[in-house]
C-alpha positions as CSV (number, residue, x, y, z in Angstrom):
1,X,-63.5,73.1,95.6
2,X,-62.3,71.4,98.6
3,X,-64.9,69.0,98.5
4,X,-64.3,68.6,94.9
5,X,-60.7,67.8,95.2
6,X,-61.3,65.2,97.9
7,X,-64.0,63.6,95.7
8,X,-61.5,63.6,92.6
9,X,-58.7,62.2,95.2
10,X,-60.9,59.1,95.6
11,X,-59.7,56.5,93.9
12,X,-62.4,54.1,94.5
13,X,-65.4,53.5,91.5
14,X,-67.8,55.1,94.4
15,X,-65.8,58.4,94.1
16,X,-66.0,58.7,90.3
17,X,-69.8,57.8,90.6
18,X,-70.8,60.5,93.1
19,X,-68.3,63.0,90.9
20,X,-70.7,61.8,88.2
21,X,-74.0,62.6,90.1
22,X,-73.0,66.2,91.3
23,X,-72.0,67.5,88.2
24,X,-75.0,66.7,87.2
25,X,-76.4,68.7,89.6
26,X,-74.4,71.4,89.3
27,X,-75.9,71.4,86.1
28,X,-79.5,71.3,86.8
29,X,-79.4,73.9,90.0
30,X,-75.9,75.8,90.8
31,X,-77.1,77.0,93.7
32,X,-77.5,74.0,95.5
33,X,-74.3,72.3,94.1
34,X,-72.4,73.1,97.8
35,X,-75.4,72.1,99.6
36,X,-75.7,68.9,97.3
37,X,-71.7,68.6,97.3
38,X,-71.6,68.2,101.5
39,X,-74.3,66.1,101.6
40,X,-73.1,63.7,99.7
41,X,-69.0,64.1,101.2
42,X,-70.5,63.4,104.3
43,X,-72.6,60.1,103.0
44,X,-69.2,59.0,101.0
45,X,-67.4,59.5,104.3
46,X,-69.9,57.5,106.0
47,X,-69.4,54.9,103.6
48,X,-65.6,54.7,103.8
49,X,-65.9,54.8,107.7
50,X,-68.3,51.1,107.3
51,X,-66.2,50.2,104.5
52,X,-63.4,50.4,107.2
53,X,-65.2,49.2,109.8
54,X,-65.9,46.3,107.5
55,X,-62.6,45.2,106.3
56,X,-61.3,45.6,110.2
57,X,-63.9,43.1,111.0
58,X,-63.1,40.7,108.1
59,X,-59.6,41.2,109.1
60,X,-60.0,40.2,113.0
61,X,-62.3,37.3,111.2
62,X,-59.2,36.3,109.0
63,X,-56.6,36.7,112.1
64,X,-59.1,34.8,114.6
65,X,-59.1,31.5,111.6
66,X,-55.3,32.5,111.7
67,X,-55.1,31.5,115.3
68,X,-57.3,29.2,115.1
69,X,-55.3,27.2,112.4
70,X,-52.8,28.0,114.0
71,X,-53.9,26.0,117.3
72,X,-55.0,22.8,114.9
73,X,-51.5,22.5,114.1
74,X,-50.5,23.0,117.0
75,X,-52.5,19.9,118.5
76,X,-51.7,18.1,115.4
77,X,-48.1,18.6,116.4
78,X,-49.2,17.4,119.6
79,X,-51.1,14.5,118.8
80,X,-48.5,13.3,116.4
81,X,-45.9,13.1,119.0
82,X,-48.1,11.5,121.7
83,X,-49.0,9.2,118.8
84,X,-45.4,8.6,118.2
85,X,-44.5,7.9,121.9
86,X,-47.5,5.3,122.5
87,X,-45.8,3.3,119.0
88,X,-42.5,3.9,121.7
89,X,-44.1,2.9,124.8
90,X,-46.1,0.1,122.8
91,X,-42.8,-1.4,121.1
92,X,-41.4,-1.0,124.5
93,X,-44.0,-3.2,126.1
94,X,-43.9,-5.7,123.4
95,X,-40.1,-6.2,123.6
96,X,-40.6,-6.6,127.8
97,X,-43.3,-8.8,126.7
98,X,-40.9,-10.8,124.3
99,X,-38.4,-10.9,126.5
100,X,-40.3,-12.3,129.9
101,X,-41.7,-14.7,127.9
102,X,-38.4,-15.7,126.7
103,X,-37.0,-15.9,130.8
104,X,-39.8,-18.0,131.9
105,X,-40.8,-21.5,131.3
106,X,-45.0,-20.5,131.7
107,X,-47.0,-20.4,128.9
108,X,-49.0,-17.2,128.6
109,X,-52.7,-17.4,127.0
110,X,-55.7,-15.7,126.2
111,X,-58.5,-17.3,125.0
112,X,-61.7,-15.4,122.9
113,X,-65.3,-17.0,123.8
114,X,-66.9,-15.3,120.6
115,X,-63.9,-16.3,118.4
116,X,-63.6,-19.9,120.4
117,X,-59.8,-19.3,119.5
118,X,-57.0,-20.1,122.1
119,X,-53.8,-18.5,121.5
120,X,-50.6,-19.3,123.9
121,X,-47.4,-17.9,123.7
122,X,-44.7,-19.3,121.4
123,X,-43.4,-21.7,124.5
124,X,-46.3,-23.7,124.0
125,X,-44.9,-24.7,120.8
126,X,-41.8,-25.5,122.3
127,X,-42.7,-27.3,125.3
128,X,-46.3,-29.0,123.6
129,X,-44.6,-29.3,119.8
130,X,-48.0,-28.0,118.7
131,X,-48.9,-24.2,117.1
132,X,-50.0,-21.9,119.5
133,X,-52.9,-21.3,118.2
134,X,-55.7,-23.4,118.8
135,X,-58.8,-22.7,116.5
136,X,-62.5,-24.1,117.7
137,X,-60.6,-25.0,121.1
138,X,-64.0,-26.1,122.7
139,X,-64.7,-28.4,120.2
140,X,-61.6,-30.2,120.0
141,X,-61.3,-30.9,123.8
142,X,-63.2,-34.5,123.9
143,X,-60.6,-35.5,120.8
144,X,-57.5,-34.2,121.9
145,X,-54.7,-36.9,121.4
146,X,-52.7,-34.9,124.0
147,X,-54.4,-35.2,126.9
148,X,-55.8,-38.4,129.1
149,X,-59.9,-39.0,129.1
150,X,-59.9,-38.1,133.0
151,X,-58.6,-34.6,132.1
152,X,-60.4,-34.1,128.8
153,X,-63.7,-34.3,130.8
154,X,-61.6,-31.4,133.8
155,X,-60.7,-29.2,131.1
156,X,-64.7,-29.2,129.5
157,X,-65.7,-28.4,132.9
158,X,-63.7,-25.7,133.3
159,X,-64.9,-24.5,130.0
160,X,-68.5,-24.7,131.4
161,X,-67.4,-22.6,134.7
162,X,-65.9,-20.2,132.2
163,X,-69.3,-19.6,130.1
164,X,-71.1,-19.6,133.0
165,X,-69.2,-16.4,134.1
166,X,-66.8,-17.9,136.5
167,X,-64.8,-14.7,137.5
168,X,-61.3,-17.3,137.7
169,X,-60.2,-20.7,137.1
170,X,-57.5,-22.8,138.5
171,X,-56.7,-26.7,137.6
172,X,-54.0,-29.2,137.8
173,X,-54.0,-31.2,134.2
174,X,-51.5,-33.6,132.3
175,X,-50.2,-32.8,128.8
176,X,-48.4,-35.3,126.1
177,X,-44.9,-35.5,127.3
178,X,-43.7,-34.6,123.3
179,X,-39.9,-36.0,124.0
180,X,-40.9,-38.9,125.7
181,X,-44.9,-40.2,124.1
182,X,-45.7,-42.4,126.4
183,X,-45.1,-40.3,129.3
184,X,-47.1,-36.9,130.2
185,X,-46.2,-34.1,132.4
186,X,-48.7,-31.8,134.9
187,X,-49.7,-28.4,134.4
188,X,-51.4,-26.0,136.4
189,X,-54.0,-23.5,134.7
190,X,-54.4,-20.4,135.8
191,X,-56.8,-17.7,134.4
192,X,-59.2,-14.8,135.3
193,X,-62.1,-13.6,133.4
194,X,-62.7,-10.2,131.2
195,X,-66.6,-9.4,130.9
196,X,-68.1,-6.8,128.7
197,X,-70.5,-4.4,129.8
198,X,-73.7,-6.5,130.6
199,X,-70.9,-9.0,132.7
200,X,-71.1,-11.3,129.9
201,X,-67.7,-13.4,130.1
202,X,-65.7,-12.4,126.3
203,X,-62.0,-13.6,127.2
204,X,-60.0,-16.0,129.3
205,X,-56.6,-14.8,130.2
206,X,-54.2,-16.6,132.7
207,X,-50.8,-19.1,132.4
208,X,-49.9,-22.3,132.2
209,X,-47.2,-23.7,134.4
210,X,-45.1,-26.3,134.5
211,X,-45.5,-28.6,137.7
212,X,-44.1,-31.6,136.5
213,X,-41.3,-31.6,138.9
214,X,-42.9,-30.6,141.8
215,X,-45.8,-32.9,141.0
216,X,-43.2,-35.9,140.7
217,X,-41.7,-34.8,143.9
218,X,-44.8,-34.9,146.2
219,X,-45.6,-38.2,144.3
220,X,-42.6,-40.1,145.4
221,X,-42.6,-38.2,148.8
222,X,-46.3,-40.2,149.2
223,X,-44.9,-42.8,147.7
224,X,-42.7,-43.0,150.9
225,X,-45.8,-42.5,153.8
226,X,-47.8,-44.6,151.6
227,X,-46.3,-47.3,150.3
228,X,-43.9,-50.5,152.0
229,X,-40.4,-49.6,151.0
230,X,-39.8,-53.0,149.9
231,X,-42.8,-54.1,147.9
232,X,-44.2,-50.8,146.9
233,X,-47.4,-52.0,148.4
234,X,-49.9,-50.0,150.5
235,X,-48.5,-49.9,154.1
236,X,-50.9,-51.3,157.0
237,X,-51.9,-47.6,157.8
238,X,-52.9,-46.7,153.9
239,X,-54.4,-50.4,153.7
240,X,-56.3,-49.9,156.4
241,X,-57.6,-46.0,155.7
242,X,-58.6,-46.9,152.1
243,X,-60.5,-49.9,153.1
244,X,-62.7,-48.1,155.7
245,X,-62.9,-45.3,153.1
246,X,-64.2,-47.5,150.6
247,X,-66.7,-48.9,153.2
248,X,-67.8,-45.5,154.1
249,X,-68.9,-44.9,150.0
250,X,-70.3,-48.6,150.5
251,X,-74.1,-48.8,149.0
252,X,-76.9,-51.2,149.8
253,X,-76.5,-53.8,147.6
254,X,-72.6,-54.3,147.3
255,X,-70.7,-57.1,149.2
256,X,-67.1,-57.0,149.5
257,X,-64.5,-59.5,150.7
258,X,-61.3,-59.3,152.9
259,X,-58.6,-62.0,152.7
260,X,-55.9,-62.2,154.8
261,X,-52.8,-63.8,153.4
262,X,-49.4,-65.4,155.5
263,X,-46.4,-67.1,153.6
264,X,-45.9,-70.6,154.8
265,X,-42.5,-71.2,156.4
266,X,-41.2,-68.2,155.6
267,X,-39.3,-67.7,158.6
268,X,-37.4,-70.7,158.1
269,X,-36.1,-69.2,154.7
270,X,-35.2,-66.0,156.0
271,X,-33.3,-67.5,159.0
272,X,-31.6,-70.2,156.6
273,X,-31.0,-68.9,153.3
274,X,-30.8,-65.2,154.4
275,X,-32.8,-61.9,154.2
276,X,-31.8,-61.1,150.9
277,X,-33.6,-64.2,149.7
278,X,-36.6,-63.4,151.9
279,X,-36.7,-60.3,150.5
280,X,-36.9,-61.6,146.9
281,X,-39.9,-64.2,148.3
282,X,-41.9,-61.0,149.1
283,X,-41.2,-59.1,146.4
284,X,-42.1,-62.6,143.9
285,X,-45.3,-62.7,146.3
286,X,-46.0,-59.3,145.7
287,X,-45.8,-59.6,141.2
288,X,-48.1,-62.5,142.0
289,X,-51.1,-60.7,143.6
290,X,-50.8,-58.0,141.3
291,X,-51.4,-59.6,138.7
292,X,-54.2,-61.1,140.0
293,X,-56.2,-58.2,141.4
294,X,-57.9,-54.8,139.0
295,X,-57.5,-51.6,140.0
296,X,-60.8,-51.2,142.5
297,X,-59.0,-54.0,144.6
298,X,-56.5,-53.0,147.0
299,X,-53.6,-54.5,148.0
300,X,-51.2,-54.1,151.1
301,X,-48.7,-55.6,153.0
302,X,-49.2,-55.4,157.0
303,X,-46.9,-57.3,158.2
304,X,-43.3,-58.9,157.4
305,X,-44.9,-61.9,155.7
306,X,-48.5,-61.3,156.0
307,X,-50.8,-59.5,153.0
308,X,-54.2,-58.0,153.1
309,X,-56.2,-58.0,150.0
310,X,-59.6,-56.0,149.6
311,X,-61.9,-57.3,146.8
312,X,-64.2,-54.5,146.3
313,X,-67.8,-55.3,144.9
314,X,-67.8,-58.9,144.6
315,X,-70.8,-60.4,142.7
316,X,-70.9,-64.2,143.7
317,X,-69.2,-66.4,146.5
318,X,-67.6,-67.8,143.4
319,X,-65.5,-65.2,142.9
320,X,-64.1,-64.9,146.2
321,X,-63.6,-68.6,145.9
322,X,-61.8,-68.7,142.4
323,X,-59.3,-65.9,143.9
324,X,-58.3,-67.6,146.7
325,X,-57.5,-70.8,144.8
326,X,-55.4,-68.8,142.4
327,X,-53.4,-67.5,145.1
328,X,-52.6,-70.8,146.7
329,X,-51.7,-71.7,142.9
330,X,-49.0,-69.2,142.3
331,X,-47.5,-69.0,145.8
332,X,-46.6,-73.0,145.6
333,X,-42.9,-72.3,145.1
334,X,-39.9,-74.3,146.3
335,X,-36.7,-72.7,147.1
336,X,-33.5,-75.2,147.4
337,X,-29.9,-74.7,149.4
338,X,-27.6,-77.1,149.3
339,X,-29.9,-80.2,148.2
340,X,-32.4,-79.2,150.9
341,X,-36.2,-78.5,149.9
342,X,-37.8,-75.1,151.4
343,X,-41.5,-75.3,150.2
344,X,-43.4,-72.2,150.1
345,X,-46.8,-71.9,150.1
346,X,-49.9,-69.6,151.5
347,X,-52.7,-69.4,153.6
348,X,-55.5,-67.5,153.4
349,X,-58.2,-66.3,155.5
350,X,-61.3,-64.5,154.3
351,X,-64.1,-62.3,155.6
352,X,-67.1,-60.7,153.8
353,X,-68.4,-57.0,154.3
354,X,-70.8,-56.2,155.3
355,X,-71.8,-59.4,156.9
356,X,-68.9,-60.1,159.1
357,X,-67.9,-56.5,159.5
358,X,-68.3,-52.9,159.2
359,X,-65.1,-51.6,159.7
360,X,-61.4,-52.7,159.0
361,X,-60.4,-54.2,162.2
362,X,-64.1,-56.0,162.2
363,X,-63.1,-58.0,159.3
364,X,-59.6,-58.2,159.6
365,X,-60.4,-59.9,163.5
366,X,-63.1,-62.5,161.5
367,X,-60.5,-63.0,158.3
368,X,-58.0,-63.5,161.0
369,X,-59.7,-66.2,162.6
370,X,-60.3,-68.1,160.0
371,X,-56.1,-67.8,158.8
372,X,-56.0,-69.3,162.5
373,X,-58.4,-72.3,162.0
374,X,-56.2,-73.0,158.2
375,X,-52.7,-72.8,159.6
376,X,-53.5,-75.1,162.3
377,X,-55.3,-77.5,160.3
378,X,-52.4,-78.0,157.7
379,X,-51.6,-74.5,156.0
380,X,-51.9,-74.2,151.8
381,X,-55.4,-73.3,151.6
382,X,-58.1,-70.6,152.2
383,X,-61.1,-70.6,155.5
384,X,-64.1,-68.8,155.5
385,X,-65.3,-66.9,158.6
386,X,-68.7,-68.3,157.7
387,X,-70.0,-71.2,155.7
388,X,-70.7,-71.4,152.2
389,X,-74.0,-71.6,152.4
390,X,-74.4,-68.5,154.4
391,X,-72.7,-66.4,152.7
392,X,-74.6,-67.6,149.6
393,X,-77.5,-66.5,150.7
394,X,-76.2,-63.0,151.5
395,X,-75.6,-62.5,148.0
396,X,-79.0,-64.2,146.8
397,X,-80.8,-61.1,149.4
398,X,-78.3,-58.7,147.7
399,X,-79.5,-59.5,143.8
């Protein structure tokens, strides 16, 4: 009855079958019914004990996916804040960013080779007065209104170093002066190199700076070692270095010519009508030869009344001889104090490289020599340290 009870007790679907199956039995064979009865408590409390052992599983299953979730929040939680502090530290950076930029007068760049896109920092606007972005910057280089030819061709060969996987780059270029047009300013560029992973060259980043200032400065501190003070001339030491310089790069074929040029009673001016007017004789002088001489020719003053001139690459006796008479033309200038006539005038003595010389002082000696056989022979007018003739043929052997 025991057994019966506990059956009954069940309130499961299982107890109420097995109730079902050993009345049955009872009913078939009483005799067996306790036999029958245990059998089957037994095999229904084997059933609960793995239905048990079931459900404990499933529920150390369910707590494990508990924890589990549990943890995924957790680093959700986690991962949100971390994502929230790099937007913190990333605002951060950009207002540091912002705000250097905003202290200095460089302009920050980065350039993308795939993109061929240049974008600078908002000072580029304000300093170049264009935007600073630059699309299809390689392409635009050779028509670039803001730059000079020479330093159109610089910057395309520092693009070339760059694609050629130059690791940094470093020039000195001018930019369009945007308050003043006809002026321009230096820059310095200065930019390394960020390669992917085959050390293929994919951005440019660097600065531009401005060196206008210190650029001017270490012009006009030249401008003082090289230059006469008065004329703004080469001085005899620069005269004579760029001369023998441009000797040096002298090839076969090229003649040049030396002249050698002394003012006509200049001292008399200077002692009678003063320095200041002397000084304003040189200076006159000096407008006159440059405007008489290109930019390959070089001009100096040597002495306190005497000129060196430097024709580089001359292509017929006739030009050296056309140049001298022009310069006896425009120094023919009278100067008058109190009724009385100062004539001023110039002589001129010539040599020709490489014929009479090899070497500055060579052809200054032979140029000087021939000033020497012109002053003494009357003054206003040109020698030759060689005849016509010879020097023709020079030239004739040369073409």
């Amino acid at each position: 009855m025991i057994i019966i009870n506990r059956i009954i007790c069940s309130q499961r679907s299982i107890g109420k079958i097995v109730l079902f199956i050993l009345f049955a039995l009872l009913f078939l064979n009483q005799q067996n019914i306790v036999d029958y009865a245990t059998s089957l408590f037994y095999l229904l409390f084997s059933f609960e004990i793995a239905l048990l052992a079931y459900f404990f599983y499933a529920f150390e299953k369910k707590s494990a996916q508990v924890e589990h979730a549990q943890r995924e929040i957790i680093n959700l939680k986690n991962a949100l804040a971390s994502h929230e502090t790099a937007k913190k530290l990333l605002f951060l950076e950009k207002e540091r960013y912002r705000i250097t930029n905003q202290l200095t007068n460089d302009i920050l760049f980065e350039y993308d080779v795939k993109s061929d896109i240049l974008t600078n920092s908002i000072k580029f606007q304000e300093f170049i007065g264009k935007s600073p972005i630059i699309y299809n910057f390689s392409k635009i280089i050779p028509s670039s209104t803001l730059l000079p030819k020479s330093d159109k061709r610089m910057l395309h060969e520092l693009y070339i170093k760059l694609m050629t996987g130059a690791p940094k780059i470093s020039t000195e270029i001018r930019i369009l002066n945007i308050k003043h047009p006809d002026q321009y300013n230096w820059w310095h560029i200065n930019g390394e190199t960020i390669y992917n992973d085959q050390h293929e060259p994919i951005k440019l980043v660097g600065k531009i700076i401005n060196i206008d200032a210190q650029k001017k400065e270490i012009e006009s501190l030249q401008a003082k070692a090289y230059r006469d003070s008065l004329t703004g001339l080469y001085n005899k030491m620069i005269t004579q270095s760029l001369i023998n310089e441009l000797i040096k790069k002298q090839k076969p074929h090229q003649i040049h010519a030396l002249m050698i040029i002394d003012i006509d009673n200049f001292k008399s001016i200077n002692d009678t009508l003063g320095h200041l007017v002397g000084d304003e004789v040189l200076i006159s002088v000096t407008n006159q030869l440059k405007g008489l001489f290109g930019k390959h020719d070089i001009v100096g003053r040597i002495g306190g009344d005497e000129f060196v001139v430097f024709m580089y690459n001359i292509r017929s006796m006739k030009d050296v001889i056309v140049k001298a008479n022009a310069i006896t033309n425009v120094l023919r200038t009278n100067y008058f104090d109190q009724d009385i006539n100062y004539a001023i005038s110039g002589s001129i003595g010539i040599s020709l490289c490489p014929q009479d010389g090899r070497n500055y002082k060579e052809l200054l000696k032979k140029a000087d020599n021939a000033l020497y056989k012109i002053k003494k022979s009357g003054k206003d007018d040109f020698a030759l340290a060689n005849s016509v003739e010879i020097y023709s043929q020079y030239f004739e052997s040369s073409n």
